[in-house]
C-alpha positions in Angstrom: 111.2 94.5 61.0 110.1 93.0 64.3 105.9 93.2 65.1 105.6 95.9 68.0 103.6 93.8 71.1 103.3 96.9 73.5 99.9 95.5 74.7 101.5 91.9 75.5 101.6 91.7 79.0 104.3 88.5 78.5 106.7 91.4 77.3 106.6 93.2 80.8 110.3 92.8 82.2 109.1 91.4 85.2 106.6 89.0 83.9 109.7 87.4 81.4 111.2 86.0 83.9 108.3 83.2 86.3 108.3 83.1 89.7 106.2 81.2 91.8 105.4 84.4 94.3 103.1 87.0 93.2 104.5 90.5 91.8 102.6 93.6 90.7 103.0 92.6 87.1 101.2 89.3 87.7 97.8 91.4 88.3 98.2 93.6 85.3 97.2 96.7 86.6 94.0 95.2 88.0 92.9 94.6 91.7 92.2 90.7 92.0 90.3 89.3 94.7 91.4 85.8 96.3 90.6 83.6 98.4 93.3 82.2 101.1 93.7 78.9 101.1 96.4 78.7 103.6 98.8 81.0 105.5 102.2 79.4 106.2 106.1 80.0 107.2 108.7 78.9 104.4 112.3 79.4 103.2 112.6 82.2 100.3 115.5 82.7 99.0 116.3 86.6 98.8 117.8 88.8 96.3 121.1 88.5 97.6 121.2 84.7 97.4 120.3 84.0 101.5 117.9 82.0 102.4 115.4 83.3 105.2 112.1 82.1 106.6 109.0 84.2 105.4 105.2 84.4 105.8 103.5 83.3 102.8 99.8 82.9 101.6 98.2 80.6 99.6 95.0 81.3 97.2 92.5 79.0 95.8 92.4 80.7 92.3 95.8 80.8 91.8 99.4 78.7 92.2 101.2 81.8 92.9 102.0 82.4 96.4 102.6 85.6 98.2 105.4 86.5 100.5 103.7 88.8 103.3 105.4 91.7 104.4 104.3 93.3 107.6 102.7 96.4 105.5 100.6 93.6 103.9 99.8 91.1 107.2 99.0 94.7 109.0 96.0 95.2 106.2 94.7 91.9 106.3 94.5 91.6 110.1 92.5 95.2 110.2 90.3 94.4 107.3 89.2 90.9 108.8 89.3 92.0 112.2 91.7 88.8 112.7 94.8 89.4 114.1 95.6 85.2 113.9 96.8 84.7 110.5 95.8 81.3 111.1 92.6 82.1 111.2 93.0 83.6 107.5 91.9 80.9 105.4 88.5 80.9 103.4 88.8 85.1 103.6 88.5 87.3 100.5 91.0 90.0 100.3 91.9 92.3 97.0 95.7 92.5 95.8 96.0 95.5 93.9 99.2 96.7 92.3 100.7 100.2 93.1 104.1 101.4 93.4 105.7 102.3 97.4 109.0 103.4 98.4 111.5 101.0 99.6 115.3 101.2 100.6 114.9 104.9 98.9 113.5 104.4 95.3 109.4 103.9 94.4 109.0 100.5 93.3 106.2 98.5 92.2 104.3 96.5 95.0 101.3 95.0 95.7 99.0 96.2 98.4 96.1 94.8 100.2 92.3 96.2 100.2 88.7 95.0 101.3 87.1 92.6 99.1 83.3 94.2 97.8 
């Protein structure tokens, strides 16, 4: 008979299968602060296979990258009082998982709040 692992965070469906952009799984029901390290425009390739050109940051304390979404870039901008994302980096934000609506169903997501 197989060992039950419910507290195993590697068993979470989302966290079985690595990507190199954050998702709410990756901060295991925890806020995390980080640092960005750099805020830049790449191609992601979307669900649907297309490729299209995203804002993504960068964090010191982690290799996982997060694709900004204007809900996201909104918060940061307010909570520095910097609305040049280029001026970003060296800032301390919170990512904190949550769940949000999107195309009609509530969904995990991650959300931004003030670091202290």
């Amino acid at each position: 008979m197989p060992v039950k692992q419910d507290n195993n965070p590697q068993f979470h469906v989302d966290l079985m299968f690595p990507s190199r952009y954050l998702k709410a799984a990756d901060l295991q029901e925890k806020p995390m602060p980080l640092t960005i390290e750099q805020v830049l425009r790449d191609q992601v390739r979307m669900t649907n296979g297309a490729l299209t050109e995203k804002y993504i940051l960068r964090f010191k304390e982690t290799d996982k990258e997060l694709i900004l979404n204007k809900t996201n870039a909104k918060a940061i901008a307010k909570l520095l009082r910097e609305p040049k994302a280029v001026n970003w980096a060296g800032s301390v934000i919170v990512l904190k998982p949550t769940t949000c609506e999107a195309f009609g169903e509530i969904v995990d997501c991650i959300r931004v709040k003030e670091a202290g």
